[in-house]
Structure formats: C-alpha cells, structure tokens
N, CA and C atoms of all chains as a GROMACS GRO file, in nm:
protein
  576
    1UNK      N    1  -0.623  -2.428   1.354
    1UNK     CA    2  -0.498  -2.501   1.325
    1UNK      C    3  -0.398  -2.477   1.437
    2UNK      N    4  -0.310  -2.590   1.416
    2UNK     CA    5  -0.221  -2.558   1.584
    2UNK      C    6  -0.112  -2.492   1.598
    3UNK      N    7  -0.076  -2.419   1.683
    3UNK     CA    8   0.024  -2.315   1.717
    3UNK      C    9   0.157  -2.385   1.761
    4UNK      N   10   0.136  -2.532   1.802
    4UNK     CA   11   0.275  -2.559   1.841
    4UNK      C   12   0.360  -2.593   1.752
    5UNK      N   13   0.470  -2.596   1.778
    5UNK     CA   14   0.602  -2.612   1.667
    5UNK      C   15   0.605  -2.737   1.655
    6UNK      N   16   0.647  -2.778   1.526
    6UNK     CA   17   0.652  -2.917   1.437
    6UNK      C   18   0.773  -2.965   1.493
    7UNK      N   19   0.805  -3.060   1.519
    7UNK     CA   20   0.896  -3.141   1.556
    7UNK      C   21   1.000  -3.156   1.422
    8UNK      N   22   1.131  -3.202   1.393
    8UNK     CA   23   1.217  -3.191   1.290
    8UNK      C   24   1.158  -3.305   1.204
    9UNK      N   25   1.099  -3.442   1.275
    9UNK     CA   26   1.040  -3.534   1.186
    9UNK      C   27   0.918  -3.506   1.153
   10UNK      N   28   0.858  -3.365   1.206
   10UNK     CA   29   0.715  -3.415   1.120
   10UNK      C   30   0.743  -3.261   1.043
   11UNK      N   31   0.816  -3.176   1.056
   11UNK     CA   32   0.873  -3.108   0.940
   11UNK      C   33   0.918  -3.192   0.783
   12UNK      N   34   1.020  -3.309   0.850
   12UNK     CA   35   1.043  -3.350   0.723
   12UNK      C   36   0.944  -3.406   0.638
   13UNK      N   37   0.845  -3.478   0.707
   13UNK     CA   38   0.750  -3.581   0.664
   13UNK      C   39   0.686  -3.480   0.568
   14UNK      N   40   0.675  -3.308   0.653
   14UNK     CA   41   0.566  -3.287   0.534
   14UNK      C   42   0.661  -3.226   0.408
   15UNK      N   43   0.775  -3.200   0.436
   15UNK     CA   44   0.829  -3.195   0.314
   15UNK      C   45   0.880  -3.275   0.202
   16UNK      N   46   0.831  -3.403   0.241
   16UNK     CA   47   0.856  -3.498   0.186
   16UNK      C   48   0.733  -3.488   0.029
   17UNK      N   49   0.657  -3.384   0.096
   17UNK     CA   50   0.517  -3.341   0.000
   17UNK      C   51   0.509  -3.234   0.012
   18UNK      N   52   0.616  -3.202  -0.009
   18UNK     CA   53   0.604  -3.030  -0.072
   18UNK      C   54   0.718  -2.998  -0.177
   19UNK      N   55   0.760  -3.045  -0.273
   19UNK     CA   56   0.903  -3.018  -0.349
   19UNK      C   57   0.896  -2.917  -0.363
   20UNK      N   58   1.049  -2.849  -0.386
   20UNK     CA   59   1.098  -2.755  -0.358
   20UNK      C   60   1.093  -2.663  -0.300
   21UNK      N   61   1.062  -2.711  -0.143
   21UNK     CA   62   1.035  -2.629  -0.039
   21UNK      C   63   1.168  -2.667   0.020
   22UNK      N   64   1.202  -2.568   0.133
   22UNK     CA   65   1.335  -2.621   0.241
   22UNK      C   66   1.288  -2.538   0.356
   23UNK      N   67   1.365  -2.614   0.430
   23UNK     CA   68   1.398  -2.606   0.589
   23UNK      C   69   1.508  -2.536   0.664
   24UNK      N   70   1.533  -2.379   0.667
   24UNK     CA   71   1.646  -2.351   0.724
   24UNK      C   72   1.587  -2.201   0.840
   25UNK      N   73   1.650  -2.248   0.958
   25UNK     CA   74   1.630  -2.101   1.023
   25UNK      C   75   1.469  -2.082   1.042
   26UNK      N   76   1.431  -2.207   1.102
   26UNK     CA   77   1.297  -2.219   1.105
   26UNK      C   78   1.204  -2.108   1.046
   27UNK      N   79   1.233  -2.154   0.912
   27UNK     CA   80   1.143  -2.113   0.828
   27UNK      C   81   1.135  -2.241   0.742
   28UNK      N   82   0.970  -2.224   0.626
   28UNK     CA   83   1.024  -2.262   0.510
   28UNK      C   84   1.014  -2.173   0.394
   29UNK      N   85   1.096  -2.219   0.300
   29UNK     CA   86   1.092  -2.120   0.199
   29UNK      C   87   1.104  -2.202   0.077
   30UNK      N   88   1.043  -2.113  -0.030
   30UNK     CA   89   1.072  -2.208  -0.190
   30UNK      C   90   1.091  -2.065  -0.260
   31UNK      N   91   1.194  -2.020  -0.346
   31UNK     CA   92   1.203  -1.983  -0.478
   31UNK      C   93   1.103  -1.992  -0.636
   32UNK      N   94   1.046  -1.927  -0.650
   32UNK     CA   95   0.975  -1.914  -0.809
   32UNK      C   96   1.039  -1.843  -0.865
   33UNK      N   97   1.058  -1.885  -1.028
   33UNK     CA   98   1.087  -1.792  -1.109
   33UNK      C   99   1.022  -1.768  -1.242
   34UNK      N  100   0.942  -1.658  -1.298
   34UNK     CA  101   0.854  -1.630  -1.392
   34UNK      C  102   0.896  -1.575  -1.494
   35UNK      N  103   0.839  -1.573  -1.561
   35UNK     CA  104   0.860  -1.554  -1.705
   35UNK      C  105   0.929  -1.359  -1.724
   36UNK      N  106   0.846  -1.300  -1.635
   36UNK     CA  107   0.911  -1.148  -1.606
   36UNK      C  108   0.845  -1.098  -1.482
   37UNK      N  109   0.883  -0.998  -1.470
   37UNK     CA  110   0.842  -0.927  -1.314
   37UNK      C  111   0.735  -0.929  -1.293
   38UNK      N  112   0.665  -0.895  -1.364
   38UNK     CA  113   0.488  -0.823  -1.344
   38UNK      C  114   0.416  -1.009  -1.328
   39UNK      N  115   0.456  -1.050  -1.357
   39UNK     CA  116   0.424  -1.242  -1.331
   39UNK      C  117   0.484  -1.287  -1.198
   40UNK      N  118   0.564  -1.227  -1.145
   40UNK     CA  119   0.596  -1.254  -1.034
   40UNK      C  120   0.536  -1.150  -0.915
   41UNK      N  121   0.503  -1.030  -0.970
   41UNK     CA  122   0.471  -0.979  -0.853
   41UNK      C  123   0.282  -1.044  -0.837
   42UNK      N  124   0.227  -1.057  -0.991
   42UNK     CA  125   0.066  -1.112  -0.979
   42UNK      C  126   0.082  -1.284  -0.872
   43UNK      N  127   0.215  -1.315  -0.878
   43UNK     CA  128   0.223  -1.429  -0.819
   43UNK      C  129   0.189  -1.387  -0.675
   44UNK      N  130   0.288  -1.324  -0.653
   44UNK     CA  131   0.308  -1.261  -0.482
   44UNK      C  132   0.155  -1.193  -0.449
   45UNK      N  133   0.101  -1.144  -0.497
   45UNK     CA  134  -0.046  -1.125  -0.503
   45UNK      C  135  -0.144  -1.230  -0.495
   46UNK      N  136  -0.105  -1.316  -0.535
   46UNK     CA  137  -0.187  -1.487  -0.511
   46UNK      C  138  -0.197  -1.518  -0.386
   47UNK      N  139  -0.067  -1.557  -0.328
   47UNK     CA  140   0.022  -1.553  -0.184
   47UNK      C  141  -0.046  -1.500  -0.091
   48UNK      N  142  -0.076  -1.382  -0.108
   48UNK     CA  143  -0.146  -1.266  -0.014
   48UNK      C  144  -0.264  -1.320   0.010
   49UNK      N  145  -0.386  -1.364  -0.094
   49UNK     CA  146  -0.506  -1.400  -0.113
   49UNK      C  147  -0.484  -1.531  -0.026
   50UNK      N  148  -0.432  -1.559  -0.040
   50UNK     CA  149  -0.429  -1.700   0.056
   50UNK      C  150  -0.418  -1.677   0.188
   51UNK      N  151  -0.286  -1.582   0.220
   51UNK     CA  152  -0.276  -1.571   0.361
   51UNK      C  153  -0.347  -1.460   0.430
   52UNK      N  154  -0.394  -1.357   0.372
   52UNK     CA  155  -0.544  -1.334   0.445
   52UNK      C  156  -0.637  -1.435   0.468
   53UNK      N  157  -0.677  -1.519   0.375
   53UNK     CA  158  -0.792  -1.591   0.418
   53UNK      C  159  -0.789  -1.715   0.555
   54UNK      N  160  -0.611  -1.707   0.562
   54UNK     CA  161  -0.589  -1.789   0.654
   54UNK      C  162  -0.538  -1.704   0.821
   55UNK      N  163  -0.528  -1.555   0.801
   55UNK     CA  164  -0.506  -1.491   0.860
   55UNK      C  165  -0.342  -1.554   0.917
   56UNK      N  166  -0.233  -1.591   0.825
   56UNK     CA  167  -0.083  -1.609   0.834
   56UNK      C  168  -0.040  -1.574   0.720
   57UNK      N  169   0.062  -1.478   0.744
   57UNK     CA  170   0.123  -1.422   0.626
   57UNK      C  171   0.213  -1.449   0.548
   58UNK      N  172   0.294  -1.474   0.452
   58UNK     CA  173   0.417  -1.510   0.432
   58UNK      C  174   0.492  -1.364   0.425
   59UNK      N  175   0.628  -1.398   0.434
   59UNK     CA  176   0.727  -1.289   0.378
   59UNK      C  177   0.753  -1.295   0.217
   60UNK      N  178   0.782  -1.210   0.185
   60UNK     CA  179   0.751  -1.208  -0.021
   60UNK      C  180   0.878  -1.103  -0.034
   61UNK      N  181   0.949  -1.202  -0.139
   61UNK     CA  182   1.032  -1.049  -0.174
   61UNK      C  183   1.052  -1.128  -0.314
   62UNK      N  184   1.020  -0.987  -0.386
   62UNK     CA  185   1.058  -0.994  -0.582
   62UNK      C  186   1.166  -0.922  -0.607
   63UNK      N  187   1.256  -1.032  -0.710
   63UNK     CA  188   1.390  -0.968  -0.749
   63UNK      C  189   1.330  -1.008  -0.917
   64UNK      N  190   1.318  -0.842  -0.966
   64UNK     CA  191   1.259  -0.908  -1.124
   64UNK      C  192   1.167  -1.029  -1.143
   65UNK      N  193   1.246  -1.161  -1.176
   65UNK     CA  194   1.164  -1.250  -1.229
   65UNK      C  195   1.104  -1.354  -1.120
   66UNK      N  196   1.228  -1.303  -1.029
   66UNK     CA  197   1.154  -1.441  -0.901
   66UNK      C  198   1.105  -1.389  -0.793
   67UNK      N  199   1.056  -1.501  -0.725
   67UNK     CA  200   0.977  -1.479  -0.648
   67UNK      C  201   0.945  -1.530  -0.448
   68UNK      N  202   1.038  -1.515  -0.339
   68UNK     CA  203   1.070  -1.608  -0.242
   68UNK      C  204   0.928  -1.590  -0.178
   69UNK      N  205   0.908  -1.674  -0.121
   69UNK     CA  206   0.822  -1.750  -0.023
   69UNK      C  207   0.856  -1.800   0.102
   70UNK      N  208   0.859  -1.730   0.231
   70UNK     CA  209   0.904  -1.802   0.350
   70UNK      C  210   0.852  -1.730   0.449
   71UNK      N  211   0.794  -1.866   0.527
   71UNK     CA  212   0.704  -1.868   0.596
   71UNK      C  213   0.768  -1.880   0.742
   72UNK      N  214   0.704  -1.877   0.859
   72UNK     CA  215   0.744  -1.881   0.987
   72UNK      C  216   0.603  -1.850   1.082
   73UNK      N  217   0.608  -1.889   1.221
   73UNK     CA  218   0.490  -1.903   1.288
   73UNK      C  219   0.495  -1.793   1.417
   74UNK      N  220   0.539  -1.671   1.448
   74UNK     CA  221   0.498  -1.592   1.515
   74UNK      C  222   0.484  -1.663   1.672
   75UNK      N  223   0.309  -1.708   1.608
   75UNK     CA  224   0.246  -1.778   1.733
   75UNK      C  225   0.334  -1.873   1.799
   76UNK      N  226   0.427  -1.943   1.718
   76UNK     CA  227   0.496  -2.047   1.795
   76UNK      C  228   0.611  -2.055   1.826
   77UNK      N  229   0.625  -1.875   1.791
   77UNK     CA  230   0.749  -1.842   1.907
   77UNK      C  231   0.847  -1.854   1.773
   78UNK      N  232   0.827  -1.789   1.631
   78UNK     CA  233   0.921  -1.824   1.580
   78UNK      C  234   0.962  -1.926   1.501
   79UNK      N  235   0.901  -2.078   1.503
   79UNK     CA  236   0.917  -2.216   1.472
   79UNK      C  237   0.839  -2.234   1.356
   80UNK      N  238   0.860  -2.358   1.308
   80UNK     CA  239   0.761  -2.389   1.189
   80UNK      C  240   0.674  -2.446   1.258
   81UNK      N  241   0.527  -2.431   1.166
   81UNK     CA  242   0.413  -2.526   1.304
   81UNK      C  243   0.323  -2.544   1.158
   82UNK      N  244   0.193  -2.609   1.198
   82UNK     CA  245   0.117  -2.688   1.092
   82UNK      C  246   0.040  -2.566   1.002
   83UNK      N  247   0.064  -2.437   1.062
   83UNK     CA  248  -0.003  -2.339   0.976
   83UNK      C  249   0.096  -2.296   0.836
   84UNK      N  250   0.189  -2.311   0.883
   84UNK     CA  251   0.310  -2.313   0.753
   84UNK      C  252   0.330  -2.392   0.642
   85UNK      N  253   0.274  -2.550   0.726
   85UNK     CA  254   0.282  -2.633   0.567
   85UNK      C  255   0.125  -2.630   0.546
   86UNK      N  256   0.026  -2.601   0.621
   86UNK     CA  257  -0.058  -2.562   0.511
   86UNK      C  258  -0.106  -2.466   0.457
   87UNK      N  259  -0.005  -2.317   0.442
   87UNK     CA  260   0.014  -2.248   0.352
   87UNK      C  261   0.123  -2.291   0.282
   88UNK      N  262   0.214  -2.345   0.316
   88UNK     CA  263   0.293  -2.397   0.170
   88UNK      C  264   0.253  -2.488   0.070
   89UNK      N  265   0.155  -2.574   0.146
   89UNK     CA  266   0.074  -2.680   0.029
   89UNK      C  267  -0.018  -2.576  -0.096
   90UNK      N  268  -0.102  -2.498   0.007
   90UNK     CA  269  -0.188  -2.389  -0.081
   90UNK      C  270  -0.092  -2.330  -0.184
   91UNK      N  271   0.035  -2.251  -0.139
   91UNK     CA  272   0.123  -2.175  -0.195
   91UNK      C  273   0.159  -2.246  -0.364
   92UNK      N  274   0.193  -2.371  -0.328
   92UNK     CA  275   0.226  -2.507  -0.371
   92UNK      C  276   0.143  -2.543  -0.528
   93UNK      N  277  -0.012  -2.529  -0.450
   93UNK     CA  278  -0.122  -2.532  -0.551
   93UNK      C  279  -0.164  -2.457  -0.645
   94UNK      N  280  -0.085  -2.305  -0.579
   94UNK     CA  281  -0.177  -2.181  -0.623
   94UNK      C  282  -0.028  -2.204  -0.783
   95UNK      N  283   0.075  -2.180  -0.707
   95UNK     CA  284   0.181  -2.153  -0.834
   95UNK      C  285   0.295  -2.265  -0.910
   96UNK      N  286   0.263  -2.362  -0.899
   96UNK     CA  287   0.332  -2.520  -0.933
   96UNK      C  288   0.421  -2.542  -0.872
   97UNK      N  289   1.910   0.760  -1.974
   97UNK     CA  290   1.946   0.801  -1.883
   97UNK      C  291   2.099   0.718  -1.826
   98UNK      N  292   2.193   0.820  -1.757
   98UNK     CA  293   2.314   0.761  -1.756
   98UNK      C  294   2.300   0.634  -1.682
   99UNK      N  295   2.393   0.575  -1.699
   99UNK     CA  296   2.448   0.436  -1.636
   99UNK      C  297   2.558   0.467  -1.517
  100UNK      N  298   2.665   0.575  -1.564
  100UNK     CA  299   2.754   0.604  -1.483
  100UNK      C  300   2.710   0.647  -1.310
  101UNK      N  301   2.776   0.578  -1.189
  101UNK     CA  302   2.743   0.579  -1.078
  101UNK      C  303   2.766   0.752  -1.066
  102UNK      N  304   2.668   0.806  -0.924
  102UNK     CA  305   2.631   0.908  -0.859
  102UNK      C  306   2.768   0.912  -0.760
  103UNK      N  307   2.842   1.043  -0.796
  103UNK     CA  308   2.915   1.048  -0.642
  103UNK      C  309   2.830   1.078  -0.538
  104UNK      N  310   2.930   1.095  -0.422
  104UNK     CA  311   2.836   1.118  -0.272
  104UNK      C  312   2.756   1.231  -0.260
  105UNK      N  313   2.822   1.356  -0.305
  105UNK     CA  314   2.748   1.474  -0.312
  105UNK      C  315   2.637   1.498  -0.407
  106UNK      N  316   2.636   1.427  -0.511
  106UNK     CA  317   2.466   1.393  -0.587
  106UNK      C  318   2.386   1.349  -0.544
  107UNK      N  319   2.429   1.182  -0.461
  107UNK     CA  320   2.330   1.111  -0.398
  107UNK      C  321   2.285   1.218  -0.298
  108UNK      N  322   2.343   1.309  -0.185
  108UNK     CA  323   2.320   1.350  -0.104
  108UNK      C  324   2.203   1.430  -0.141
  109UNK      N  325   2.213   1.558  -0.294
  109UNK     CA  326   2.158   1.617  -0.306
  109UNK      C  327   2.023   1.579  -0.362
  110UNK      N  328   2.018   1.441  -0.434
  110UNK     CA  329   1.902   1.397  -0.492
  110UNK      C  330   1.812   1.348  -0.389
  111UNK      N  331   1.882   1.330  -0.252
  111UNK     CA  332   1.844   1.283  -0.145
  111UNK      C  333   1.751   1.382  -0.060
  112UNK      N  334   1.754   1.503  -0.108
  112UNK     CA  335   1.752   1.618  -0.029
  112UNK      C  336   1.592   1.641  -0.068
  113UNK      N  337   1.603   1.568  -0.215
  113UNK     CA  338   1.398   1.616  -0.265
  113UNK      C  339   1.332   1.438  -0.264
  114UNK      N  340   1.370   1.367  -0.189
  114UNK     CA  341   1.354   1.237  -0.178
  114UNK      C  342   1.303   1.190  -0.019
  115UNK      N  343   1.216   1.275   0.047
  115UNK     CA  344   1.158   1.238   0.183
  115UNK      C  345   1.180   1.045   0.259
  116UNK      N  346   1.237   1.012   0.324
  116UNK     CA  347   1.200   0.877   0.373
  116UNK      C  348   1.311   0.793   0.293
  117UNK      N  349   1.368   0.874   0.209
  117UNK     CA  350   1.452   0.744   0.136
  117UNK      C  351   1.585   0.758   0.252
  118UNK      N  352   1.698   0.657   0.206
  118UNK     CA  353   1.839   0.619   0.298
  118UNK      C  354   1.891   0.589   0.155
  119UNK      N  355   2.031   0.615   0.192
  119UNK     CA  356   2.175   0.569   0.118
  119UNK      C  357   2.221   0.480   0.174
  120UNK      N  358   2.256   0.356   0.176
  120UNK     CA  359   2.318   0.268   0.199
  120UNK      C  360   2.362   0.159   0.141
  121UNK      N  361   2.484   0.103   0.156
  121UNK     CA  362   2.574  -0.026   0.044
  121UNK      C  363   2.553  -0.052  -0.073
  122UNK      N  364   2.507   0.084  -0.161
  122UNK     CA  365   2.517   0.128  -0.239
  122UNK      C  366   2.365   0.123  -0.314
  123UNK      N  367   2.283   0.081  -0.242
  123UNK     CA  368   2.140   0.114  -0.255
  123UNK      C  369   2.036   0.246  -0.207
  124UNK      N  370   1.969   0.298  -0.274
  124UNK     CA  371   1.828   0.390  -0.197
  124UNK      C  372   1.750   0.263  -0.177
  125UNK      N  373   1.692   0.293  -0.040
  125UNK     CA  374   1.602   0.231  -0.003
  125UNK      C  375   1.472   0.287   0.051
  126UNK      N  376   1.374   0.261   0.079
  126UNK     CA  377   1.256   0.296   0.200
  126UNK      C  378   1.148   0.208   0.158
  127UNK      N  379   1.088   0.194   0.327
  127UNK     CA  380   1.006   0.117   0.329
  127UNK      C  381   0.874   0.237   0.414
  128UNK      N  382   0.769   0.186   0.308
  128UNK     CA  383   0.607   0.226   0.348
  128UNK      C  384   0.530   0.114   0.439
  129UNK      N  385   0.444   0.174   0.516
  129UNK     CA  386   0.381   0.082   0.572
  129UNK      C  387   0.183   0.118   0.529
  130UNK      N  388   0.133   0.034   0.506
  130UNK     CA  389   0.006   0.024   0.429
  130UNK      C  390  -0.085  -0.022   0.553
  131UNK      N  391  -0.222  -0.011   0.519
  131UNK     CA  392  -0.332  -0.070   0.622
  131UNK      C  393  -0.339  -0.175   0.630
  132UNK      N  394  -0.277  -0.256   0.583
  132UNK     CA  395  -0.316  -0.415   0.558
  132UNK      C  396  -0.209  -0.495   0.436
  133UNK      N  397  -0.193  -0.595   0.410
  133UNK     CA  398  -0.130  -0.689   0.356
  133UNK      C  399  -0.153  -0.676   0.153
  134UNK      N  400  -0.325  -0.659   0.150
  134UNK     CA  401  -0.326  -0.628   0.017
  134UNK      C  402  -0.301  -0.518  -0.035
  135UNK      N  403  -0.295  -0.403   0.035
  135UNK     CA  404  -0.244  -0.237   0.002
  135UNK      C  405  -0.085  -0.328  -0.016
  136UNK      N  406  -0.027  -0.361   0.086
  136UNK     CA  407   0.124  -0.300  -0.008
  136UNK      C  408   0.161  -0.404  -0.071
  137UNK      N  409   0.081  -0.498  -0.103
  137UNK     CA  410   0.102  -0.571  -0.228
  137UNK      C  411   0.049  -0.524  -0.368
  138UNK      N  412  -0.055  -0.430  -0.378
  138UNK     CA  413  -0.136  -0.358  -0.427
  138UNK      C  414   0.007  -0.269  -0.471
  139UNK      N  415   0.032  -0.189  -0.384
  139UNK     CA  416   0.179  -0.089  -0.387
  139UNK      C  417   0.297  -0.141  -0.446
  140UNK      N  418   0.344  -0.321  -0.428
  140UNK     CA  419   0.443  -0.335  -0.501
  140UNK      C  420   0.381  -0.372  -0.645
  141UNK      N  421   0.290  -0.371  -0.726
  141UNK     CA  422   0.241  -0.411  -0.812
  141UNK      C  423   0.223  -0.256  -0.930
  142UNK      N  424   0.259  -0.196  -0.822
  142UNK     CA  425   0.237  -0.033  -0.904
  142UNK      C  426   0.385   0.014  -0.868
  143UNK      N  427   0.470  -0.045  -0.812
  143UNK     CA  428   0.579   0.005  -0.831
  143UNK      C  429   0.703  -0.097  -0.938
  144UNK      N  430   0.586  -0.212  -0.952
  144UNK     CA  431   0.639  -0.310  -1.088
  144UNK      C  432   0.628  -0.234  -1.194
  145UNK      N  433   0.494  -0.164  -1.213
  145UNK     CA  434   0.473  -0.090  -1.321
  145UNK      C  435   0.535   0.024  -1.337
  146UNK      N  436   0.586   0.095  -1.285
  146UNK     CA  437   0.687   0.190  -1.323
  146UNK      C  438   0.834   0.157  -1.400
  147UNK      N  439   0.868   0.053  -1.270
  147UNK     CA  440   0.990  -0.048  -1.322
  147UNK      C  441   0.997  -0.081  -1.438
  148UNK      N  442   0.858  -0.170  -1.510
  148UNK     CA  443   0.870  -0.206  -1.648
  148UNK      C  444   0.908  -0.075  -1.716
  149UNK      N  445   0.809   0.006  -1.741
  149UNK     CA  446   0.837   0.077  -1.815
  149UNK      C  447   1.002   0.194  -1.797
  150UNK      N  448   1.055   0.178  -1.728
  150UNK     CA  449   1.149   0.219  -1.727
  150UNK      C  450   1.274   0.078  -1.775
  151UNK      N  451   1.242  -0.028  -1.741
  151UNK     CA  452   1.304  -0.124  -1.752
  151UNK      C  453   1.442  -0.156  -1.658
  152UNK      N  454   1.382  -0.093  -1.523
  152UNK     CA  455   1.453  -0.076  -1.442
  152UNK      C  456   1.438  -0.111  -1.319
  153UNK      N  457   1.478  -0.254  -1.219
  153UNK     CA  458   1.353  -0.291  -1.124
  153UNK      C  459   1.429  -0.296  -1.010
  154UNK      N  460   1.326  -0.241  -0.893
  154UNK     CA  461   1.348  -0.233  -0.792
  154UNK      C  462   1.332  -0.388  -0.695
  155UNK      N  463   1.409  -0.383  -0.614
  155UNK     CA  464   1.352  -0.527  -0.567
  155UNK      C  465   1.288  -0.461  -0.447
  156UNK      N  466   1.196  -0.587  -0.430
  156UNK     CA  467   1.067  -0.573  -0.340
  156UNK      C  468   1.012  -0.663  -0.245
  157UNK      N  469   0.998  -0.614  -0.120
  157UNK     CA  470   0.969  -0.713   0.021
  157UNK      C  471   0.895  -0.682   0.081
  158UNK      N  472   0.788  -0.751   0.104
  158UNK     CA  473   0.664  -0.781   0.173
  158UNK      C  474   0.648  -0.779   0.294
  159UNK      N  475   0.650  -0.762   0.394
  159UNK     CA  476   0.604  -0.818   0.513
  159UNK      C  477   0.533  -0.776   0.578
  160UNK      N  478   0.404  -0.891   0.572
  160UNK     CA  479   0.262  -0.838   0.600
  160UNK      C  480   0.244  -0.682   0.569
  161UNK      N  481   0.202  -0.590   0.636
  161UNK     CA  482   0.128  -0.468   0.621
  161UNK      C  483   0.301  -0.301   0.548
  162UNK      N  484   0.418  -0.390   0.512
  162UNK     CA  485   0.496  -0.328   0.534
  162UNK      C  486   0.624  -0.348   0.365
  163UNK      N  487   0.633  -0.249   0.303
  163UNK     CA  488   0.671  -0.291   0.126
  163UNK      C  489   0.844  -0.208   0.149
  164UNK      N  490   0.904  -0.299   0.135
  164UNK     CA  491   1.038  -0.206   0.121
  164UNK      C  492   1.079  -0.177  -0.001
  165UNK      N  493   1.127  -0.096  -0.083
  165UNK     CA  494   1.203  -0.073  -0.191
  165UNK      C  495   1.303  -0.054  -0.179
  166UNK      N  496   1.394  -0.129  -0.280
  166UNK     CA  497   1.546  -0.087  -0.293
  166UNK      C  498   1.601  -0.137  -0.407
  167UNK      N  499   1.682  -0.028  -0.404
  167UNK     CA  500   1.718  -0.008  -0.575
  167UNK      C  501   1.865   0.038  -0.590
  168UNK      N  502   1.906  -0.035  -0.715
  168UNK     CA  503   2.107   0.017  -0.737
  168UNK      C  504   2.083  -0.032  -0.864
  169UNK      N  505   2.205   0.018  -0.976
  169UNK     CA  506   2.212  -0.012  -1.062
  169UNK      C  507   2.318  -0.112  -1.106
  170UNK      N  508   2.302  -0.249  -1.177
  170UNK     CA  509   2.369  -0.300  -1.220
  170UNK      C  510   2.444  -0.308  -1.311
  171UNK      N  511   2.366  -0.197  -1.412
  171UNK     CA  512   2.454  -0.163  -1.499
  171UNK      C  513   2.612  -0.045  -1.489
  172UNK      N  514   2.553   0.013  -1.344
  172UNK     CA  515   2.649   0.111  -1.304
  172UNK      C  516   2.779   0.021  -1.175
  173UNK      N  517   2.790  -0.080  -1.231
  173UNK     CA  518   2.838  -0.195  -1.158
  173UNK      C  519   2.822  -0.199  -0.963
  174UNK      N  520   2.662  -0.175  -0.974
  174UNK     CA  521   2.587  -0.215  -0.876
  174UNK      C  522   2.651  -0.104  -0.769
  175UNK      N  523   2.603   0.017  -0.829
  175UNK     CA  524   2.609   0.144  -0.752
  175UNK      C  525   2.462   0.214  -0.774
  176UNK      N  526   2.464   0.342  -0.714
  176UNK     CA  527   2.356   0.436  -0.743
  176UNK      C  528   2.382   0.489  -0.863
  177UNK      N  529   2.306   0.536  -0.949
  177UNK     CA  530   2.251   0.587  -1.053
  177UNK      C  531   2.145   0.679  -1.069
  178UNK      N  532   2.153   0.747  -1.164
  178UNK     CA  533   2.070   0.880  -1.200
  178UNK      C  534   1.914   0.746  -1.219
  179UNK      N  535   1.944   0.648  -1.303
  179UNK     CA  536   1.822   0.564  -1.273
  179UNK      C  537   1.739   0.536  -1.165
  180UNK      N  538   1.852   0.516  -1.063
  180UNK     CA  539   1.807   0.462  -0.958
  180UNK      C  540   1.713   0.637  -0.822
  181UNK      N  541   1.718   0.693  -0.901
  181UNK     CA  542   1.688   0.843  -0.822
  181UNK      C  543   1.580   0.888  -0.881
  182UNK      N  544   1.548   0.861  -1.064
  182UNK     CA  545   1.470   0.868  -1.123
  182UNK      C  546   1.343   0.778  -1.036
  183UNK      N  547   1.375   0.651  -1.076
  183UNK     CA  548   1.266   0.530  -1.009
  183UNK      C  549   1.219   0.616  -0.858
  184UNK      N  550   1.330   0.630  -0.762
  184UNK     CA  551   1.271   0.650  -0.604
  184UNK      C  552   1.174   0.807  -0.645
  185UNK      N  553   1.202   0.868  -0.761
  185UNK     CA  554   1.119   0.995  -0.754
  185UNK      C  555   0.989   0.922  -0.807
  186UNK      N  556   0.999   0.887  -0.911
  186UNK     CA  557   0.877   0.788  -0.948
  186UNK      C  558   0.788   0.692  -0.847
  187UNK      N  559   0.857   0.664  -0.784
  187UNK     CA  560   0.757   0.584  -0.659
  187UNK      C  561   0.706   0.654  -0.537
  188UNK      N  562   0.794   0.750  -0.495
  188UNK     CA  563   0.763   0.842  -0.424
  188UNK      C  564   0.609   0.920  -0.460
  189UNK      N  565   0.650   0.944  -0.573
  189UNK     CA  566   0.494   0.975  -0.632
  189UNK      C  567   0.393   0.886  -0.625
  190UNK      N  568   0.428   0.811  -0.697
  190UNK     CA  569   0.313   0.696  -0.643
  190UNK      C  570   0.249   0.694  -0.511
  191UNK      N  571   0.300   0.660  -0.407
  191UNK     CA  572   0.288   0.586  -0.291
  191UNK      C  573   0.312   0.707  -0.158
  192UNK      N  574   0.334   0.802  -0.225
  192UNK     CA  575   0.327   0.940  -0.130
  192UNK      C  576   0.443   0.943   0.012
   0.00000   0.00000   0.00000
C-alpha cells in the first residue's frame, strides 16, 4: 500500500465513506463510545488485531466508556496516506 | 476510601513507594513500554480490570509498543486522591 500522502481531495473523497471519521492535524480520528470500560478497552484490542496484521498502528486512548482512534502515516512524513483509510475502513467494520 | 484530595506532602510521600510514577496537573501518571503492540494492550486490559473493580478508572493510551496511565479523582474535584495512589499501587503490581 502507498506511502505517499493523500491529497486534501482524495482525503475527502474517502471520507465521504467513512462516517464519523474527521480530518484534523493530519490525522484521522473517530470517537466510540461503549456501553462500559472493559467494552471499550476489548474494542481497542480489536484495533490492535488489525493493525498488526497490517503492520500500521493506530494511537488508542480509553477514557472509561470511550474509545479514540487516530491514525497518521509515519512513512509519509506525518500525513494521511492510503494506509490510514484502509485501516479506518477495517476500524469502521470491526466496531460500527 | 476517601474522596478528599492529597496535599503535597502525601502525594510526595505515596510517591516515595511508587517507582516510575510523576505528579503532575493534578494527575499520577507513568508510562510502560511492552515488546510489542499486543502486550500493552494486553496491559491496558488488566489495568481495566483493576479499575472495575475498584470502580475507579484510569485513562489509557496506546501507542504502539508504549501504555500510559493516568489517573485523578473526580470525585475529589479532579485532584489526587488516596484512590488515585491506591489504583497506581495496584497497577504497579500488575505490570511491575
């Protein structure tokens, strides 16, 4: 998958298919919130399973019930790039 | 266990059998670093479980191979607490 950074229109395009994802500080990030902690952290544990298998990680932080998600590309210097929305699509799939 | 906030000279001293932890803006904090991505997700998932059962939760951040904890009490209008010293002894154990 490619390392270069997404342009602002093909960022939007793919968020155009990703709800409740956003775009700030080249990252993206989405908010979950679960029913109680221990559901949010098995969430953030999902997350993980994914981004090992894709070898890109997300950042995860649990406050009790929720759960952030935000992603960023290292490889591309920092930027969002195509490895991000397709761990946010997965992300997307794994937790509604 | 009290609610009422820790003056400075408690925190200091609870601080004193608390290896790796920090005082700051009115949180204990420390962050472990693990072999890999599923250890300290593995780690925040066992430091959920303490939380529940105390009913007292630490918030928790991921990044890749690296789990921060940090903890204040809200009920002690978002200061340190005898809770919050309890939990870092409790995880400390855990997670060594």
């Amino acid at each position: 998958m490619s390392d270069q950074p997404l342009t602002e229109g093909e960022i939007d395009l793919a968020l155009s298919d990703l709800p409740g994802w956003s775009h700030a500080n080249d990252r993206l990030e989405r908010t979950w919130t679960f029913p109680g902690h221990l559901q949010a952290l098995a969430a953030a544990t999902g997350v993980g399973l994914l981004s090992e298998r894709r070898d890109h990680h997300a950042d995860l932080t649990v406050n009790y019930d929720k759960l952030r998600v935000s992603v960023t590309s290292h490889s591309a210097g920092d930027k969002v790039s195509a490895k991000d929305t397709d761990l946010a699509r997965a992300v997307s799939d794994l937790l509604g």
